[in-house]
C-alpha positions as CSV (number, residue, x, y, z in Angstrom):
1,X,-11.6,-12.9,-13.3
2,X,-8.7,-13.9,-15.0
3,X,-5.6,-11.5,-15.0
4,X,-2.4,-11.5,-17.3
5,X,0.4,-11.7,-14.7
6,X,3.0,-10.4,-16.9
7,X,0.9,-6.5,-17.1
8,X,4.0,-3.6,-16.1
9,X,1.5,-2.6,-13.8
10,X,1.4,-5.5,-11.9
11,X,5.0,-5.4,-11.3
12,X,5.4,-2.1,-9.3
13,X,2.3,-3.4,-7.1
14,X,3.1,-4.2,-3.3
15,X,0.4,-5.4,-0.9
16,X,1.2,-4.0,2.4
17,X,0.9,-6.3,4.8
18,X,-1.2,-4.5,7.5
19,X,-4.1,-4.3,4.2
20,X,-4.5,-8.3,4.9
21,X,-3.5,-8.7,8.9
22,X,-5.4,-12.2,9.1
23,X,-2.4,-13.3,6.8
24,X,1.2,-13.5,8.5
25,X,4.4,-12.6,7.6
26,X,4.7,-16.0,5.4
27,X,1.2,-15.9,4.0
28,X,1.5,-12.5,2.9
29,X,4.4,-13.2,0.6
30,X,3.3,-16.7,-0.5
31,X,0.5,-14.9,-1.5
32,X,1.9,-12.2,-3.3
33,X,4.1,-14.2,-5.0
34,X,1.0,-16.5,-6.7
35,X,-1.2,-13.3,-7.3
36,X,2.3,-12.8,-9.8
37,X,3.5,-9.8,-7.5
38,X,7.1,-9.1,-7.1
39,X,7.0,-6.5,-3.9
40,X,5.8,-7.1,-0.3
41,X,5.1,-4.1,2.4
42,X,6.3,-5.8,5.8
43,X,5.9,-4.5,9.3
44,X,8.3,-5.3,12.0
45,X,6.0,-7.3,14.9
46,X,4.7,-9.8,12.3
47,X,8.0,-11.0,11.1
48,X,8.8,-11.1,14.5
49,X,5.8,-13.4,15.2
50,X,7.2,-16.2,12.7
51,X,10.7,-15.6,13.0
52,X,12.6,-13.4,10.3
53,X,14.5,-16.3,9.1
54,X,11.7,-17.8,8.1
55,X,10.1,-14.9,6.3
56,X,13.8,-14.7,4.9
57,X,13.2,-18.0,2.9
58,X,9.8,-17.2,1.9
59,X,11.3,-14.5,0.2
60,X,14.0,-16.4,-0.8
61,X,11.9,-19.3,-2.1
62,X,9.4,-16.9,-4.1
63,X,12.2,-14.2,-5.2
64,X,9.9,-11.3,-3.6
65,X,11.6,-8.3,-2.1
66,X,10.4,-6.1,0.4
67,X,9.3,-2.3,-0.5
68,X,9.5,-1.3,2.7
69,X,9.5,-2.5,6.6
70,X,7.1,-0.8,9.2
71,X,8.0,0.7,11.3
72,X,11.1,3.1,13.2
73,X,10.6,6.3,14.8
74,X,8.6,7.5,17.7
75,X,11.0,9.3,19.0
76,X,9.4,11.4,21.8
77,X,10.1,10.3,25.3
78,X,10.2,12.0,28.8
79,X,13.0,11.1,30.0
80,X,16.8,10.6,28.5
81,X,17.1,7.2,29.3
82,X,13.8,6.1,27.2
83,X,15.0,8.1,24.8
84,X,17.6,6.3,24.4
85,X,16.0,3.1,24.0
86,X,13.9,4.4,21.4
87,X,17.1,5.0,19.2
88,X,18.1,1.6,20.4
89,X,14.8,0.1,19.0
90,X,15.2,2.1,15.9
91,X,18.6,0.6,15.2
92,X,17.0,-2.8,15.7
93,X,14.5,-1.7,12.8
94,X,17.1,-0.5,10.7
95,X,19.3,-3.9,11.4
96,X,15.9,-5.6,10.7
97,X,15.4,-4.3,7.3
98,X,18.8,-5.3,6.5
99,X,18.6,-9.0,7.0
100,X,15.4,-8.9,4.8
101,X,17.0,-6.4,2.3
102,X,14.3,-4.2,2.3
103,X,14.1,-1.3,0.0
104,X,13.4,1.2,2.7
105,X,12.3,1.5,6.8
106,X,9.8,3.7,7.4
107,X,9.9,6.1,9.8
108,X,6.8,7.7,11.7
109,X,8.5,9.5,13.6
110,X,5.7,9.8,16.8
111,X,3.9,12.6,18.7
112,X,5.5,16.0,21.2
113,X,5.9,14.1,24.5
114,X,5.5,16.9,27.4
115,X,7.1,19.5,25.0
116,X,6.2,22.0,22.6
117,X,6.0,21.4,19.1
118,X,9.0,23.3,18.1
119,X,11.3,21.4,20.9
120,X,9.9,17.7,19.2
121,X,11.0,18.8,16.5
122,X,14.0,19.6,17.0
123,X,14.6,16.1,18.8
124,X,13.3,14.4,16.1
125,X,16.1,16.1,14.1
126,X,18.5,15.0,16.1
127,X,17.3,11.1,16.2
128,X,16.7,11.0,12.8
129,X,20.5,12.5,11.8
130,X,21.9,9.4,14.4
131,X,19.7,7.1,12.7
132,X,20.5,8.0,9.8
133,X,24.1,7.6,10.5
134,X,23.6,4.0,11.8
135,X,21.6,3.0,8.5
136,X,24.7,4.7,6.4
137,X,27.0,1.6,7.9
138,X,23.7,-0.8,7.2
139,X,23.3,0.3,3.9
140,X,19.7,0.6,4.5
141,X,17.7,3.7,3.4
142,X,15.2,5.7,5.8
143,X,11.7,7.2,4.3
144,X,10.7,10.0,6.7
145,X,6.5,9.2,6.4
146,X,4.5,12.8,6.9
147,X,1.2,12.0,8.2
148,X,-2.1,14.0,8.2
149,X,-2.7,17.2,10.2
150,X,-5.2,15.1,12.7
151,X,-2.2,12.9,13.9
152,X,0.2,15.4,15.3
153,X,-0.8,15.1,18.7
154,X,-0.9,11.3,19.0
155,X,1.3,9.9,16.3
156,X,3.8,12.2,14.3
157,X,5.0,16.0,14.6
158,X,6.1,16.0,11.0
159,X,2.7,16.3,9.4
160,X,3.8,17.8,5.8
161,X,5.7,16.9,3.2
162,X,7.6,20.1,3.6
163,X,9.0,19.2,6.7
164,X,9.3,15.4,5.5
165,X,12.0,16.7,2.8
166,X,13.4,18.8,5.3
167,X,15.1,16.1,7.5
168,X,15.3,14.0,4.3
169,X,17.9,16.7,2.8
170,X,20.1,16.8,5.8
171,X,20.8,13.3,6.1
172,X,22.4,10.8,3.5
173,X,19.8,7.9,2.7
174,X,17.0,10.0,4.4
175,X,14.2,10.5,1.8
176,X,10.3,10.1,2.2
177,X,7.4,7.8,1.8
178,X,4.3,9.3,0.0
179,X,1.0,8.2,1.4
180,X,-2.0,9.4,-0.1
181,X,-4.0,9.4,2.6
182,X,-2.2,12.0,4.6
183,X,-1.2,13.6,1.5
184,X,-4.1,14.5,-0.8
185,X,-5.4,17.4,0.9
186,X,-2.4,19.8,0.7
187,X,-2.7,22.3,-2.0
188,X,1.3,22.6,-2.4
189,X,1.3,18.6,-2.9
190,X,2.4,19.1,-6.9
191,X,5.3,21.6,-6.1
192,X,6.2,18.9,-2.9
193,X,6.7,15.9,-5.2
194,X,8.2,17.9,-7.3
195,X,11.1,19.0,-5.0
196,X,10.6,15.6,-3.3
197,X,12.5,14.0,-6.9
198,X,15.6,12.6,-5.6
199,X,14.0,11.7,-2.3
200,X,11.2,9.9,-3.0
201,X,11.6,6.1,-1.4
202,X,8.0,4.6,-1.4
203,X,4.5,5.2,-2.6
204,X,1.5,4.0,-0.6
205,X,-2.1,4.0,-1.7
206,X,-5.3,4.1,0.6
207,X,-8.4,6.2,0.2
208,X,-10.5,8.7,1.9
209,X,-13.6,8.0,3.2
210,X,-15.8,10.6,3.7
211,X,-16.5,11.1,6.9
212,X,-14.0,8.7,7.9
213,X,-15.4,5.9,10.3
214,X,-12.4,6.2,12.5
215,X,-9.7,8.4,13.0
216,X,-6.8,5.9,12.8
217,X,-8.3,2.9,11.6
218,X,-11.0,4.1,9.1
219,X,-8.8,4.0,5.3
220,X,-10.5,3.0,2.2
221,X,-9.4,0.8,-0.6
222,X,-8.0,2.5,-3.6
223,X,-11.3,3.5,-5.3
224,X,-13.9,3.6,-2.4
225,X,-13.1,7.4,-1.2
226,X,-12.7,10.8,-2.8
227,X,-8.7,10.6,-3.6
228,X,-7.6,10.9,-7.2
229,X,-5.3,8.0,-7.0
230,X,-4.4,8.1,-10.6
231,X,-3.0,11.7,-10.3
232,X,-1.4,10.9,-6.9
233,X,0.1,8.0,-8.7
234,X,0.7,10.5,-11.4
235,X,2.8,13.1,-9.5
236,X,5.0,10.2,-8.4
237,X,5.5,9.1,-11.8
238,X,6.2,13.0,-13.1
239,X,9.2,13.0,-10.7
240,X,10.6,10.3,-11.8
241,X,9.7,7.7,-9.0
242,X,9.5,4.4,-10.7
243,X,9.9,2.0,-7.8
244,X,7.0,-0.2,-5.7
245,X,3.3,1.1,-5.5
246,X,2.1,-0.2,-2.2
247,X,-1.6,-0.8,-0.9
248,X,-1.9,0.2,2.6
249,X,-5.4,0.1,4.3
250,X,-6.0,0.3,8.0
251,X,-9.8,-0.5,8.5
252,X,-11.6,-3.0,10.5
253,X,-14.4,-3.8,7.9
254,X,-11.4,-4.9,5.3
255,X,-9.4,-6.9,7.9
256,X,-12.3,-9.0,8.6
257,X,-12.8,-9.8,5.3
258,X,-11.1,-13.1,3.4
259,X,-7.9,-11.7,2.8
260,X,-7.1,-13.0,-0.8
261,X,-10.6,-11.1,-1.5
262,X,-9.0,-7.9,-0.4
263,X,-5.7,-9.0,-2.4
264,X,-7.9,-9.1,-5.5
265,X,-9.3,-6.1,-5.0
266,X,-6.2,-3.7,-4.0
267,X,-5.4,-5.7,-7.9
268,X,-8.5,-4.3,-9.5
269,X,-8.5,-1.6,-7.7
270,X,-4.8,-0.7,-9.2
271,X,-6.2,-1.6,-12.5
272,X,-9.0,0.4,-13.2
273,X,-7.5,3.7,-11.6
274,X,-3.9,3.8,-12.1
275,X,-2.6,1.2,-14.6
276,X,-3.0,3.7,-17.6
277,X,-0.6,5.3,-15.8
278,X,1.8,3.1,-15.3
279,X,1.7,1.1,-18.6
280,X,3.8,3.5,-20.9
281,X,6.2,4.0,-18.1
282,X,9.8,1.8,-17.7
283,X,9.4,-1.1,-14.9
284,X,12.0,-1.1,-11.9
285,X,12.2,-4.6,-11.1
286,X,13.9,-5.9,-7.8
């Protein structure tokens, strides 16, 4: 199928680089940038694996910029002193996404560690307010990444986008990443992205699959699942968000496939369900 590479949609489409993990940090944006993209979705142990100078130049060499990095947070520790290091990590992160002059870090921000819910919360408060602070002197912006009900006990204690907003408010250059797979299901998700306007940092797409195969790992591709991904898009666009449009699909069956095959379909995919949306709209380029 031949595509027109110079279609508005195109431009606000990221692929994330966890969709296409047979790829590295390199391949993933040399990739992007023939497929005509402008944004890549990074996470923080690939660029690791080849070096972030090197993924700098790619970058540099294909004029791609990064919608977001993966990932700070996981706050929750037992004791003070691994505490600690978590906010030491997360600075690394933030310093990370820095050098590669990434639009945003996301934060998930990790699971109650031998305390009650209320008490996590209250920590993560805290570690999110000094990490904030620290990505103020960065200049580097913070997305605060609710996550499904299902994953409170094992990955994140923030689990709505109430809560999401919450710490985004308190804290300059806090705001929050909206997934729709851990958002679709809330009944208040209009009103949230509504109030979520001036904080809204990133948009990722994956699907639900119904039952899911797996409870971490089991995401469809934009289209295969029972998510309205044109109105999620379309909330996003209704507040005003005009920035990148990521693809981000954790799933064993898609990760074994021939990576530039899953490229082209997160493309079509975009395409047949949201493009309408995005057409008529103004382009935010990097």
């Amino acid at each position: 199928m031949t595509r027109d590479l110079a279609t508005p949609w195109r431009e606000r489409f990221s692929l994330n680089q966890a969709t296409v993990p047979r790829w590295n940090a390199v391949e993933v944006v040399e990739a992007s940038a023939r497929a005509g993209l402008r944004w890549v979705g990074l996470w923080r142990d690939p660029v690791a694996e080849v070096g972030l100078p090197a993924v700098r130049k790619a970058l540099e060499h294909t004029g791609l910029a990064v919608s977001s990095l993966c990932r700070g947070g996981w706050f929750g520790a037992s004791t003070p002193a691994e505490r600690r290091r978590r906010l030491e990590d997360n600075f690394r992160a933030v310093d990370e996404a820095a050098a590669l002059d990434a639009e945003t870090l996301v934060l998930v921000v990790g699971p109650p560690v031998g305390e009650s819910l209320s008490d996590a919360r209250r920590r993560v408060a805290d570690a999110v307010a000094q990490t904030a602070a620290y990505a103020k002197t960065a200049g580097v912006r913070l997305s605060i990444e609710p996550l499904h009900p299902t994953y409170c006990a094992d990955r994140s204690v923030i689990v709505s986008l109430v809560q999401a907003l919450s710490l985004a408010r308190a804290n300059e250059g806090v705001g929050v990443m909206l997934d729709s797979y851990h958002l679709w299901w809330d009944p208040e998700l209009p009103a949230g992205v509504e109030a979520s306007a001036e904080h809204i940092h990133g948009l990722q797409l994956a699907d639900w699959l119904s039952p899911p195969p797996d409870h971490l790992n089991g995401r469809g591709m934009p289209g295969d699942g029972c998510i309205d991904i044109a109105g999620f898009v379309a909330l996003g666009e209704a507040a005003g968000y005009r920035g990148p449009i990521e693809v981000e699909v954790f799933n064993p069956t898609v990760w074994a496939r021939d990576p530039q095959e899953v490229l082209d379909q997160a493309l079509d995919g975009l395409q047949r369900h949201v493009a309408v949306v995005l057409e008529s709209r103004e382009v935010r380029r990097p």
